[in-house]
C-alpha positions as CSV (number, residue, x, y, z in Angstrom):
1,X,-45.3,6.0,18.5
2,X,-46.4,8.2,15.4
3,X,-46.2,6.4,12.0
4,X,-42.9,7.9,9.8
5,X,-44.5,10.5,7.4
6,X,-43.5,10.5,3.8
7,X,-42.7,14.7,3.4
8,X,-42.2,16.6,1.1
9,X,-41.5,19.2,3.9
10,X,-38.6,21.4,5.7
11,X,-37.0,20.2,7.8
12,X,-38.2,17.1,8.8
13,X,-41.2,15.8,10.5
14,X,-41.1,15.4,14.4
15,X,-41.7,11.4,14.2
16,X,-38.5,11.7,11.6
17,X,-36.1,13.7,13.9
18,X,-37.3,10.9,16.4
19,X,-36.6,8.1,14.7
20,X,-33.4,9.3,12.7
21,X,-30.8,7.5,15.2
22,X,-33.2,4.3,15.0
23,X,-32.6,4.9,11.3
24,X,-28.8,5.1,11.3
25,X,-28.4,2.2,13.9
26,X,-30.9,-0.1,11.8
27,X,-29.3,1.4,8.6
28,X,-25.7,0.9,9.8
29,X,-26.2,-2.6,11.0
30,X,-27.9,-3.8,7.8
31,X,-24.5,-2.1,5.8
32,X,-21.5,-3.6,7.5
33,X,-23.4,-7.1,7.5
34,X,-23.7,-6.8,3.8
35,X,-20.3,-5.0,3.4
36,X,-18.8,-7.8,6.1
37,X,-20.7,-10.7,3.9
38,X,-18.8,-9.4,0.7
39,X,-15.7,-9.2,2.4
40,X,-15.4,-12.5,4.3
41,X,-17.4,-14.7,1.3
42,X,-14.2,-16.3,-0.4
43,X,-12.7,-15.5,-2.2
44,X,-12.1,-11.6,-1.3
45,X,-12.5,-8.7,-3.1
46,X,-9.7,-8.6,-5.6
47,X,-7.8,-5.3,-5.5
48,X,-8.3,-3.9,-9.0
49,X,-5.8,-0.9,-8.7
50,X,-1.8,-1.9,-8.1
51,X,-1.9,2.0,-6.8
52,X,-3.5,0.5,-3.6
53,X,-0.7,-1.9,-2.9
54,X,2.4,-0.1,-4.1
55,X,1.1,3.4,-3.3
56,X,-0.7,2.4,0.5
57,X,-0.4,-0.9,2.2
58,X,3.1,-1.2,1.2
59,X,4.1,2.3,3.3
60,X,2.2,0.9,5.7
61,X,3.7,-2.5,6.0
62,X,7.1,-0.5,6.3
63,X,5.5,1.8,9.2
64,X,4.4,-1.7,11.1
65,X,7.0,-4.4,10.3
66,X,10.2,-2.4,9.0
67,X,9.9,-3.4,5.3
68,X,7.8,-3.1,2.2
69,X,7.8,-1.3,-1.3
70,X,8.9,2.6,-1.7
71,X,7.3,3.9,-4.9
72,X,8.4,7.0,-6.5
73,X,6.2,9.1,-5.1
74,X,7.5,8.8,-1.7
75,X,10.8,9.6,-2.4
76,X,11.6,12.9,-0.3
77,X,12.5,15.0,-4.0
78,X,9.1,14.6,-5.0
79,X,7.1,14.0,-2.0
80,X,3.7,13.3,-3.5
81,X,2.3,11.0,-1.3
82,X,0.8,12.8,2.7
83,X,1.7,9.8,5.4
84,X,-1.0,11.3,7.8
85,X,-3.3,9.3,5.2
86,X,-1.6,6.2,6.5
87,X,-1.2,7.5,10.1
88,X,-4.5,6.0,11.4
89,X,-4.8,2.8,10.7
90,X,-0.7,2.4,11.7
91,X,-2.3,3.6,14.9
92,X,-5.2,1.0,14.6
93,X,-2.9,-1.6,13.8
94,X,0.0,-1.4,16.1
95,X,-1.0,-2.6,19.3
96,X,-2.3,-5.7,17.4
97,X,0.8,-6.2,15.7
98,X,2.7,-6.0,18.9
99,X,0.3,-8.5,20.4
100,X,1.1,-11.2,17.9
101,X,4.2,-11.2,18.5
102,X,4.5,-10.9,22.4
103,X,1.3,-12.8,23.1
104,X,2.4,-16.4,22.6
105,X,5.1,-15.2,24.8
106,X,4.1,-14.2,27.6
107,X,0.4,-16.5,28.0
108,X,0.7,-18.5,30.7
109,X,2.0,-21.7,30.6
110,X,-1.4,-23.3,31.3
111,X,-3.2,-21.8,28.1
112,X,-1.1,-23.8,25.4
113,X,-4.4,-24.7,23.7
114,X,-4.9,-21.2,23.2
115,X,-1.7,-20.2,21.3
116,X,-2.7,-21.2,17.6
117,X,-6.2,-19.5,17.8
118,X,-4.5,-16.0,18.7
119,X,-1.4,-16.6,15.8
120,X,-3.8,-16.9,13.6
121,X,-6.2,-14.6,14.1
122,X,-3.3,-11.6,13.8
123,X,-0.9,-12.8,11.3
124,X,-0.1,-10.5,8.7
125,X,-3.5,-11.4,6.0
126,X,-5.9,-11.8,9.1
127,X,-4.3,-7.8,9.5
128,X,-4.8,-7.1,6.2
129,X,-8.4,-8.3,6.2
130,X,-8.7,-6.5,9.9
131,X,-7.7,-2.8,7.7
132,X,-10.0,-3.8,4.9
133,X,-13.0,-4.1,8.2
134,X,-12.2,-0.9,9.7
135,X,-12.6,0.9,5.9
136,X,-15.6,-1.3,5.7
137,X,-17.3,0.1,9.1
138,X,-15.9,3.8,7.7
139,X,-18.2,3.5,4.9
140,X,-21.1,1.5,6.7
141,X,-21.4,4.8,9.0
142,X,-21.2,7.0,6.2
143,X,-23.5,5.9,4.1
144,X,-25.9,5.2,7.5
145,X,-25.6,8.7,8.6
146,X,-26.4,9.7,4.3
147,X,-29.5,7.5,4.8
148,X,-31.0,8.9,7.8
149,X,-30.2,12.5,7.0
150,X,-32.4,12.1,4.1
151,X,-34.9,9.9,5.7
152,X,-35.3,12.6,8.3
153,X,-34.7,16.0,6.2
154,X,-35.6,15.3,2.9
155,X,-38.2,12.2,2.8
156,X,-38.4,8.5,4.1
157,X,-39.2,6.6,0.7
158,X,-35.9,8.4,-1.1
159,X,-33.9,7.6,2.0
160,X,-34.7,4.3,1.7
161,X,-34.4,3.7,-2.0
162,X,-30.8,5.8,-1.7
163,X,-30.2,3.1,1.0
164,X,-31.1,0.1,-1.3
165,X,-29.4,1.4,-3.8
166,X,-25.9,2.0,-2.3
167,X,-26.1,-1.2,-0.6
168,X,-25.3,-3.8,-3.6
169,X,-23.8,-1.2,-5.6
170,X,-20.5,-3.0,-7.4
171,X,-18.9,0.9,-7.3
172,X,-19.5,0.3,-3.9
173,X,-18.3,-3.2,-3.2
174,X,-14.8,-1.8,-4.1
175,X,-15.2,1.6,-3.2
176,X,-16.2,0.3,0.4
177,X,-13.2,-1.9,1.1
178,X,-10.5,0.1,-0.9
179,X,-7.3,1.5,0.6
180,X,-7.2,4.7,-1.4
181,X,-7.6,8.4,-1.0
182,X,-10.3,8.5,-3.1
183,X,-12.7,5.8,-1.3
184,X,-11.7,7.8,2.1
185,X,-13.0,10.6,0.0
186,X,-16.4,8.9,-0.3
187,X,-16.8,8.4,3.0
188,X,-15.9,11.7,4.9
189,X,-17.8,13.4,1.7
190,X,-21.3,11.2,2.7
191,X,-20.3,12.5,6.3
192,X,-20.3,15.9,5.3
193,X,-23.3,15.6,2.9
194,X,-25.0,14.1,5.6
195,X,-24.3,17.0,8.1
196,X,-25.1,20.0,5.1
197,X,-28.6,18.0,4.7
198,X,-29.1,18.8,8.4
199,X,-28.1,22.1,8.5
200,X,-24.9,21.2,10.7
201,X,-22.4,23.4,8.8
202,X,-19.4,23.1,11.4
203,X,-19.8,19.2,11.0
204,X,-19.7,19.6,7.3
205,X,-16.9,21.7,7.3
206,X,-15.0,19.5,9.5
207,X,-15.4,16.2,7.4
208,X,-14.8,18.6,4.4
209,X,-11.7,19.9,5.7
210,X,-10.6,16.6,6.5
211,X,-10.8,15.2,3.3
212,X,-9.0,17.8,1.6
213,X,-5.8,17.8,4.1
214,X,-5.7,14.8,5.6
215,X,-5.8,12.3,2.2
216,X,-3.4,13.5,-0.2
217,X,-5.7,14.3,-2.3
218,X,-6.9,17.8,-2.4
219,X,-8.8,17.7,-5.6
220,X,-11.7,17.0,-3.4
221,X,-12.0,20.3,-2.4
222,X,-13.9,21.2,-5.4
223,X,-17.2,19.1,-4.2
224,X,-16.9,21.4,-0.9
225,X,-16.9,25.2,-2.7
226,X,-21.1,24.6,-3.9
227,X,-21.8,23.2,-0.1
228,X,-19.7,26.2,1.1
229,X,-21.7,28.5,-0.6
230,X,-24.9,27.4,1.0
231,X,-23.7,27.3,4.2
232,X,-22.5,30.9,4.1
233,X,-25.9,31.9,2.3
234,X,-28.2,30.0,5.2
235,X,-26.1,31.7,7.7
236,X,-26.9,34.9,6.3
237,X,-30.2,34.0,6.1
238,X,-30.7,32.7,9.7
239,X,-34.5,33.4,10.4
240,X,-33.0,33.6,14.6
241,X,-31.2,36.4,13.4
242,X,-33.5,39.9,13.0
243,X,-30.2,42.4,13.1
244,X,-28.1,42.7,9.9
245,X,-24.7,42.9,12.4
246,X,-26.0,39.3,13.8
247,X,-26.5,37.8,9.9
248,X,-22.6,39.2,9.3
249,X,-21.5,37.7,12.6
250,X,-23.2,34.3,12.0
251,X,-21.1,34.1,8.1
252,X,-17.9,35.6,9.4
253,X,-18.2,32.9,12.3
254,X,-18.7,30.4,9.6
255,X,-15.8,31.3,7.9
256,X,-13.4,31.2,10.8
257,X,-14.4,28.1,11.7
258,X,-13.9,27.0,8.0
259,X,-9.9,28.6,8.1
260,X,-9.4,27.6,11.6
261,X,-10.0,23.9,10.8
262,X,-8.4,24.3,7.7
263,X,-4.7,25.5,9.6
264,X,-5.3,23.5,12.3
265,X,-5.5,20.4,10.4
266,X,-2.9,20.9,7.5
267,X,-0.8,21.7,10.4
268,X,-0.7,18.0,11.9
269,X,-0.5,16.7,9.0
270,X,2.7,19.1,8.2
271,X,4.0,17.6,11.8
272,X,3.3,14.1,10.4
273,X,5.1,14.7,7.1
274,X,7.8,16.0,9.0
275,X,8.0,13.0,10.9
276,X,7.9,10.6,7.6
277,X,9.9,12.4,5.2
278,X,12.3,14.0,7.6
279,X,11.9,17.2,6.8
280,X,9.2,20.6,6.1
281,X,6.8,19.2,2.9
282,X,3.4,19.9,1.6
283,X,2.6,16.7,-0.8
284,X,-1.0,18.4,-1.3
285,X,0.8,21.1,-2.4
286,X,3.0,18.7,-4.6
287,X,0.6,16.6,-6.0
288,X,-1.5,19.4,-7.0
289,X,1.1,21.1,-9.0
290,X,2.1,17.9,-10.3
291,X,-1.3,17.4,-11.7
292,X,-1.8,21.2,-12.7
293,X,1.3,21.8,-14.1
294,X,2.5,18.6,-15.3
295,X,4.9,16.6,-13.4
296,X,7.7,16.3,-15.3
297,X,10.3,17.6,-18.6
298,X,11.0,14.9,-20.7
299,X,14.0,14.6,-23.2
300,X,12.1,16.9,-25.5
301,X,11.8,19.3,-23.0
302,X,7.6,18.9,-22.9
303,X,5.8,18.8,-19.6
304,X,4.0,15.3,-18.5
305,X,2.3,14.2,-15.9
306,X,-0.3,11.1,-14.5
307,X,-0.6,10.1,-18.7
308,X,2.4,8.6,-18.8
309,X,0.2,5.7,-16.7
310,X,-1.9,4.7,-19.7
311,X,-5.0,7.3,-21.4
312,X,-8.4,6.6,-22.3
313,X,-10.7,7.6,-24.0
314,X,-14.1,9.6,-22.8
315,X,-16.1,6.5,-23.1
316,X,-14.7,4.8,-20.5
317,X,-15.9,6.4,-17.6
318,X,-19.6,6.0,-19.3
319,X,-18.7,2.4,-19.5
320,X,-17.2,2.3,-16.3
321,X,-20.7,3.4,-14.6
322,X,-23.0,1.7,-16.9
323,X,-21.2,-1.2,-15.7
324,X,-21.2,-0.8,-11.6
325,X,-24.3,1.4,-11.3
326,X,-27.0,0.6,-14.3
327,X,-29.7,2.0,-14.0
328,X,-29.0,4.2,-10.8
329,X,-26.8,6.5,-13.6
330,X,-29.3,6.6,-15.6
331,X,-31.9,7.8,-13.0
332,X,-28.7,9.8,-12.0
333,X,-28.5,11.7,-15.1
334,X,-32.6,12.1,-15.4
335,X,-32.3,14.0,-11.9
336,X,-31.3,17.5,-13.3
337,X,-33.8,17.3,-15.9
338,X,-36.9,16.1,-13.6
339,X,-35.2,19.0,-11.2
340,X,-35.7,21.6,-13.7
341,X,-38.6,20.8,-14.8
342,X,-40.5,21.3,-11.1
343,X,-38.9,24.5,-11.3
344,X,-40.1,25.3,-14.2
345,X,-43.4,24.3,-13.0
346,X,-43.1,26.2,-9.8
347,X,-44.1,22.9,-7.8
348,X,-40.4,22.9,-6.2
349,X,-39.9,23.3,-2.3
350,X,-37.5,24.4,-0.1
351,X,-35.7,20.9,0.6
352,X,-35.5,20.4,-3.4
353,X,-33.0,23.7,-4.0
354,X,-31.2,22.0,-0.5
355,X,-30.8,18.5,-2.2
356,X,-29.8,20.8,-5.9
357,X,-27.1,22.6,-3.7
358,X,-25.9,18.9,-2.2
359,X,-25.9,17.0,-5.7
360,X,-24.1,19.9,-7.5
361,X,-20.6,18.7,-6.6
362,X,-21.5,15.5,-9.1
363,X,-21.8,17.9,-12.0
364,X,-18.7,19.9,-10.7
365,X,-16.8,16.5,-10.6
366,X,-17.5,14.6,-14.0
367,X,-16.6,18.2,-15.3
368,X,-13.1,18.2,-13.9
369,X,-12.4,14.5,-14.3
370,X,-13.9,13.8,-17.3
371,X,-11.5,15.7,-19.8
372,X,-8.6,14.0,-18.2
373,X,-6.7,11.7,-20.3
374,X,-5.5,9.5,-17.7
375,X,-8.6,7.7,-16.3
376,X,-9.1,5.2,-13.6
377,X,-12.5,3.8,-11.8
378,X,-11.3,4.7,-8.6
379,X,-11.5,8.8,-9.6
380,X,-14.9,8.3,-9.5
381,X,-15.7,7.3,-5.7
382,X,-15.8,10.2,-4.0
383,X,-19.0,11.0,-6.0
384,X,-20.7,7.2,-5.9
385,X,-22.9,8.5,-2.7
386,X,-24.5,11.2,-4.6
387,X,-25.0,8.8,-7.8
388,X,-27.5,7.2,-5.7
389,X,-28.9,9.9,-3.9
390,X,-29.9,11.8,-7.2
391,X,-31.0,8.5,-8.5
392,X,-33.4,8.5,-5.8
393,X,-34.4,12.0,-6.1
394,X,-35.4,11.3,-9.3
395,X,-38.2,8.7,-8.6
396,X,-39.1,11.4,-6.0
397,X,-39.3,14.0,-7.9
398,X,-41.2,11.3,-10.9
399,X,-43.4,10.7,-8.1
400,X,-44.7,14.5,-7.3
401,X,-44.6,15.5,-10.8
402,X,-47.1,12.3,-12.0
403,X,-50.0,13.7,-13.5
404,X,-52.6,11.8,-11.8
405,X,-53.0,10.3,-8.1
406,X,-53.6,6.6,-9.6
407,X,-50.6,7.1,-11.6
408,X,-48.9,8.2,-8.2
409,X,-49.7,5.4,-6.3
410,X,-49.8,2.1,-8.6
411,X,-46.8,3.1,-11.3
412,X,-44.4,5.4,-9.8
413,X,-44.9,4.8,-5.6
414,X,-43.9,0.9,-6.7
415,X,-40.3,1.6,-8.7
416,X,-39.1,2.9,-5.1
417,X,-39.1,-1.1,-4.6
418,X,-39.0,-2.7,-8.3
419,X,-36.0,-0.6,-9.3
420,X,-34.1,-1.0,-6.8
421,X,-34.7,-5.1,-7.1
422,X,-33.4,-4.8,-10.6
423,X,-30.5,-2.9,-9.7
424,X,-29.4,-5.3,-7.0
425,X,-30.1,-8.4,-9.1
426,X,-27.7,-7.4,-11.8
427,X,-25.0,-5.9,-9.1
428,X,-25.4,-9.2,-7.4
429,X,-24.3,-10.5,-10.8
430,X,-21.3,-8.5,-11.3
431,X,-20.2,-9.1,-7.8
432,X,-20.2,-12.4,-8.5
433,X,-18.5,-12.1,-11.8
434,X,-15.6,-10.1,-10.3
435,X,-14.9,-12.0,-7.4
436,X,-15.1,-15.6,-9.3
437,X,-13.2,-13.8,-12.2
438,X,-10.1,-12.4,-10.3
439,X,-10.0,-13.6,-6.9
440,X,-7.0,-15.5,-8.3
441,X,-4.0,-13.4,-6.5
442,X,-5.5,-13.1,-3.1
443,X,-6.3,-16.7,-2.8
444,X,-2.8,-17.7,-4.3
445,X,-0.9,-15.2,-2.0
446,X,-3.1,-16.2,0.9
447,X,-1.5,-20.3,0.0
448,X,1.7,-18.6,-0.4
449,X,1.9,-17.2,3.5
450,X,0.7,-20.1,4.6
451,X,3.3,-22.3,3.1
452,X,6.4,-20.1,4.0
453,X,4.8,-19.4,7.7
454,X,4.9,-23.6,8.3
455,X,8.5,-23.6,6.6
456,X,11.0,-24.8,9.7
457,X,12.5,-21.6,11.3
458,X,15.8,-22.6,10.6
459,X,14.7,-21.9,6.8
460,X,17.0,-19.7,4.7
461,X,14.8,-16.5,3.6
462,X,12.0,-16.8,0.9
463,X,12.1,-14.4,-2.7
464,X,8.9,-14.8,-4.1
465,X,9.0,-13.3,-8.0
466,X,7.0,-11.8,-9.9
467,X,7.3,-10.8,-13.7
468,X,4.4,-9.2,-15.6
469,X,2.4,-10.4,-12.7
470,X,3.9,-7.9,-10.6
471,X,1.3,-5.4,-10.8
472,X,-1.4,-8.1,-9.5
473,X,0.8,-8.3,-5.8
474,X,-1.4,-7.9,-3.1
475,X,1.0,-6.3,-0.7
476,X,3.8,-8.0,1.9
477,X,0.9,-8.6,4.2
478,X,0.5,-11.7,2.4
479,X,4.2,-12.6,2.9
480,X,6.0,-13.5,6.4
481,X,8.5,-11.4,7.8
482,X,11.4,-13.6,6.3
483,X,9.9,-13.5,2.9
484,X,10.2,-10.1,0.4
485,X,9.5,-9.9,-3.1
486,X,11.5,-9.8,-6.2
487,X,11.0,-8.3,-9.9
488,X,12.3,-10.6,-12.8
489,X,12.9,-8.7,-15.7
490,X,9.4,-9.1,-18.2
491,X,8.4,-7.1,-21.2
492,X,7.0,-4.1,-18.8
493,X,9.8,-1.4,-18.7
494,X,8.3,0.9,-16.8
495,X,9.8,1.6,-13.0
496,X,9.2,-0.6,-11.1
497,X,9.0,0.1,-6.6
498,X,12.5,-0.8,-4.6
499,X,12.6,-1.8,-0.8
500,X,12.3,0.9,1.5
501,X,15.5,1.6,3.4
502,X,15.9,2.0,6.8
503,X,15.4,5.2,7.0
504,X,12.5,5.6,4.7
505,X,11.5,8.2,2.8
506,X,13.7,10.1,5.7
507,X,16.8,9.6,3.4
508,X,18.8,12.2,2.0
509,X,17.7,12.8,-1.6
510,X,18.3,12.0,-4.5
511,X,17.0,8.6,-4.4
512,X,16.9,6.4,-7.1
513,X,14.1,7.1,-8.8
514,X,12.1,9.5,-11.7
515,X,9.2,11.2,-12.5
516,X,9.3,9.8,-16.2
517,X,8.3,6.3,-15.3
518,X,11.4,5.3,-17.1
519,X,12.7,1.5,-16.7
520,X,15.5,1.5,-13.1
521,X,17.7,-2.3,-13.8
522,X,18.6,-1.8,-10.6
523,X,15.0,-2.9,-9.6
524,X,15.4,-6.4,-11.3
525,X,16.2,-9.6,-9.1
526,X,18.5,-12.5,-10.9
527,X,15.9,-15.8,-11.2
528,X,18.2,-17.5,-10.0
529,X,17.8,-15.8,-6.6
530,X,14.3,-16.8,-6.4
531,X,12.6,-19.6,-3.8
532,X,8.6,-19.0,-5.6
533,X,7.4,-18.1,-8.8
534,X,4.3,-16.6,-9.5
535,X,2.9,-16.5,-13.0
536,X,-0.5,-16.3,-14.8
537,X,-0.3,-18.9,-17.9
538,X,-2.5,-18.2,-20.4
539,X,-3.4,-20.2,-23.3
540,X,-0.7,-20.2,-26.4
541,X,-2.8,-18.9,-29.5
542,X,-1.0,-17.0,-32.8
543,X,-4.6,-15.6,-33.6
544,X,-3.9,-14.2,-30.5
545,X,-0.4,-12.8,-30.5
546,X,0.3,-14.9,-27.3
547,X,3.5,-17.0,-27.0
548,X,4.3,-18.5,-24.1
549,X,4.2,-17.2,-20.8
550,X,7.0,-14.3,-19.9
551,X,7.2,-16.7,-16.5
552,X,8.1,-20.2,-17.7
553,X,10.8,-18.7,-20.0
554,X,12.3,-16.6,-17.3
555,X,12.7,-20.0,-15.0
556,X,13.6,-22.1,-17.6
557,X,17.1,-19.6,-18.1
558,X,17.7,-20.2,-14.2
559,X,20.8,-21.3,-14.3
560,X,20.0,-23.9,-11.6
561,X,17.8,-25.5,-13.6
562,X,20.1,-25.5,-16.9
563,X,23.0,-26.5,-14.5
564,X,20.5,-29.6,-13.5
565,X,20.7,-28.5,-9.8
566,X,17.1,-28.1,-9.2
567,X,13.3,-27.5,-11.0
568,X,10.5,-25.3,-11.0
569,X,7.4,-27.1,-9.8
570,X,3.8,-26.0,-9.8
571,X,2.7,-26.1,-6.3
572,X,-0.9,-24.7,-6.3
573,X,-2.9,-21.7,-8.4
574,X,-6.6,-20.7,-9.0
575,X,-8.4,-19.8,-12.1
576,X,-8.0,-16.4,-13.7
577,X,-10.7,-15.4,-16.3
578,X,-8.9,-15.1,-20.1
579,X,-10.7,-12.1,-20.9
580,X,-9.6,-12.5,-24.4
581,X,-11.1,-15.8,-24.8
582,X,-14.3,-14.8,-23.0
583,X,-17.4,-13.6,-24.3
584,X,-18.4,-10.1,-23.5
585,X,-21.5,-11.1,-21.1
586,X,-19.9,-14.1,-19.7
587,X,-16.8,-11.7,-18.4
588,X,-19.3,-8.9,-16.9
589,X,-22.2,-11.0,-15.2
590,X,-22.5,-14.4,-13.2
591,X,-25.2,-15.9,-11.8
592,X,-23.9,-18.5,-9.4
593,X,-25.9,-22.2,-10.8
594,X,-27.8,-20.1,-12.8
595,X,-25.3,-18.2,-15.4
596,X,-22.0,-19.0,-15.5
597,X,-19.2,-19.7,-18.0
598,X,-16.2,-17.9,-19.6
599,X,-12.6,-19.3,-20.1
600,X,-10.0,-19.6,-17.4
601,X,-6.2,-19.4,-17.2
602,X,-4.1,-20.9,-14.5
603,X,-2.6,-18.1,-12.1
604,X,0.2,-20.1,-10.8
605,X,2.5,-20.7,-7.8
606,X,5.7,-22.2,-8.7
607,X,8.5,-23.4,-6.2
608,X,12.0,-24.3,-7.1
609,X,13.6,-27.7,-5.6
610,X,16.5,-28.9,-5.6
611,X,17.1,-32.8,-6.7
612,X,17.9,-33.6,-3.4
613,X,14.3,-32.3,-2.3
């Protein structure tokens, strides 16, 4: 077989179009093992956005067992939330829930050693970890197909470093395993970059169709309109087509395809949200004028909208990828400039205006979400893919401009391999940091199941609370089917999710609930009412501001407890990191044996008994 050829050249070398499946099976292996290793290592990936729970898992603990958390969002008079997003993993999931519970059931009588292995292996967190798999493998094929389109279209050495960089990524390590719109975004995005790098336009169109109907989130569309262009432009342009009628039909064919897939596809998921809410809605057409418009009139008579869920400033999102992608933003940045400057030079090919056209959506992107006051990490996945693919265009592009062949070949040819060390030494370290840091709630929650699952079933039903520590719930995955959660009133008085009804977001409106994020009592469970308590205790300190914790004053004023009926006893926890009380290095990097330190709170699991336990 011919050696792989570094090009520069359009479209691809014939050893490169040979061995681009070889690439994306090798490439796709190597990704879900690492994705797999960060996923399974305990403790998990901690779920850094309560939007995840409350706004995903939650519906889709309701769509498989019944029950769960309704935010406001899904309430049917403001419909902001599509469930054709949550539609296929409920599809993934449902035979599996169905065989834990019919399984033990019906095995034959001769396979009792049997029946534990199968329990475990689909109780509610082993599902849970199963979703967070299947997002996993999502992204692993993603960003394979993203590496071997450029290894076979663009050039082997920056498909490789755009490989080595996305692998350890910390963006990715959440972006990979998240539950969100916007991580879904990432990966049908690397699809369809993937696809416009080959010069498959009806694939791209698909996954970019798909994106903007099928999440909720049609905000996306925007990294679609510069890949649209080109693929209208190189239709035109088709060198098999010599008539001007046969370049016309080529872009009007394009662009039925584009609307076809476009009405086909909002129109299941207008069947689906007709299913869910009941009736006709268009949450993409909701959310978007939510977000455009503002979402709601305050007492003042002033429009609002996603700021009333906290504001930043501009620096954080610089922060933000300073602190999951390093260097690989900084080479990110240097792109358009080293891009430029071969044009300016005239040294620029073909394939470099191609890989222009596909990185143009990141520039598109930080312009639209950058002004924003309200400002999360996870607005920033969908574009993590092309972070590292400019990054490694730009020690491409460092490479061909270098002045001198020695320079070439024993400076820049070696930071395809040294930079990308670097990069995954230090996101080895904040991996580390953030899964030793605040693992806490999984691995609690995860001692929680277990303990209610092994209560006797003739147990009355469990009410785990939650007060400040609310938003920090990793969904009713982690709870058995005769446990729920409550809220005890705490110092947040924003609203707070209520249990979805029967009927879902199928009921009549109005609901109870408001676009103002104004404080519902209605929400609040009595402590009293509570079996577990579930609290983070941090550290008293008046330098501080800190008194004591909401949680131990909200189960001292049980009236059990002041009645002498029963206690609150600390049953188990895990260290939190104390932010506050950390230093600033210690809180963003670890080095496991090597570097490690910081202070820790106690996030704590507290269960009332009663004296005569």
């Amino acid at each position: 077989m011919p050696p792989l050829q570094l090009p520069g050249n359009w479209p691809g070398t014939t050893a490169t179009r040979l061995y681009g499946a070889d690439i994306f099976y090798a490439a796709l292996a190597l990704t879900f093992s690492v994705r797999c290793a960060f996923l399974l290592t305990p403790p998990s990936i901690p779920m850094p956005d309560c939007d995840e729970t409350f706004g995903y898992y939650e519906p889709l603990h309701f769509l498989l067992f019944g029950s769960g958390l309704q935010t406001w969002e899904y309430a049917p008079q403001f419909a902001l939330r599509t469930a054709a997003f949550l539609t296929p993993l409920y599809a993934a999931l449902q035979p599996l829930k169905y065989l834990a519970e019919y399984l033990p059931e019906y095995l034959p009588e001769y396979l009792p050693p049997l029946l534990p292995l199968p329990s475990y292996l689909l109780s509610k967190p082993s599902l849970f970890q199963l979703c967070r798999l299947l997002l996993s493998l999502l992204s692993s094929a993603a960003e394979a197909s993203l590496v071997s389109s450029v290894c076979s279209h663009v050039d082997v050495a920056a498909g490789l470093a755009t490989l080595l960089f996305l692998l350890p990524a910390a963006g990715m390590y959440h972006a990979s395993a998240s539950f969100l719109p916007s991580s879904v975004a990432l990966f049908l995005t690397m699809f369809s970059t993937a696809a416009h790098l080959r010069r498959a336009y009806f694939s791209s169109i698909f996954f970019g169709m798909l994106a903007v109907t099928g999440l909720g989130w049609p905000f996306v569309a925007v990294l679609y309109v510069p890949l649209g262009f080109h693929a209208l432009f190189d239709a035109y342009h088709n060198v098999h087509a010599k008539k001007e009628f046969d370049r016309q039909l080529a872009v009007l064919v394009t662009l039925f395809f584009a609307v076809f897939m476009l009405a086909f596809l909002a129109g299941i998921v207008l069947i689906v949200d007709r299913w869910f809410y009941g009736t006709f809605t268009m949450p993409n057409l909701n959310i978007f004028l939510y977000n455009a418009i503002g979402g709601a009139t305050d007492e003042a008579g002033a429009k609002t909208g996603d700021e009333l869920y906290g504001v930043e400033p501009l620096s954080y999102y610089f922060k933000n990828l300073l602190l999951n992608w390093n260097g690989v933003a900084v080479l990110s940045a240097a792109y358009f400039g080293l891009y430029g400057l071969k044009v300016g030079l005239g040294r620029a090919e073909r394939v470099d205006h191609l890989c222009f056209t596909t990185v143009t959506p990141l520039l598109i992107w930080v312009a639209m979400i950058f002004p924003r006051p309200h400002k999360e990490e996870r607005f920033l996945f969908p574009v993590y893919h092309l972070l590292a693919f400019s990054a490694a265009l730009s020690l491409r592009h460092a490479k061909q401009l270098a002045p001198h062949p020695v320079l070439r070949r024993f400076v820049v040819s070696p930071l395809f391999l040294l930079l990308p060390a670097i990069f995954g030494a230090v996101s080895f370290c904040r991996i580390a940091a953030l899964s030793h840091n605040y693992g806490a709630p999984i691995s609690v929650y995860t001692m929680l199941h277990d303990r209610i699952a092994a209560a006797p079933l003739s147990a009355p039903p469990a009410t785990v609370c939650v007060g400040g520590e609310w938003h920090r719930f990793p969904s009713h995955f982690f709870l058995p089917g005769h446990a729920s959660l409550g809220f005890v009133e705490s110092s947040f008085k924003g609203q707070l999710p209520q249990p979805f009804t029967e009927g879902g977001s199928a009921v009549p409106p109005p609901q109870p609930f408001n676009a103002l994020n104004r404080e519902e009592p209605s929400r609040y469970t009595p402590v009293h009412e509570c079996s577990y308590f579930v609290e983070l205790l941090l550290e008293e300190d008046e330098e501080l501001g800190r008194g004591p914790a909401e949680g131990l004053a909200s189960m001292a004023s049980d009236t059990r407890v002041v009645k002498g009926a029963g206690e609150w006893v600390r049953i188990g926890g895990a260290d939190f990191l104390d932010a506050q009380k950390t230093s600033g290095l210690h809180r963003l990097l670890r080095w496991p044996g090597l570097f490690e330190g910081g202070e820790f709170a106690d996030y704590a699991l507290f269960e009332y008994k009663t004296r005569a336990d």
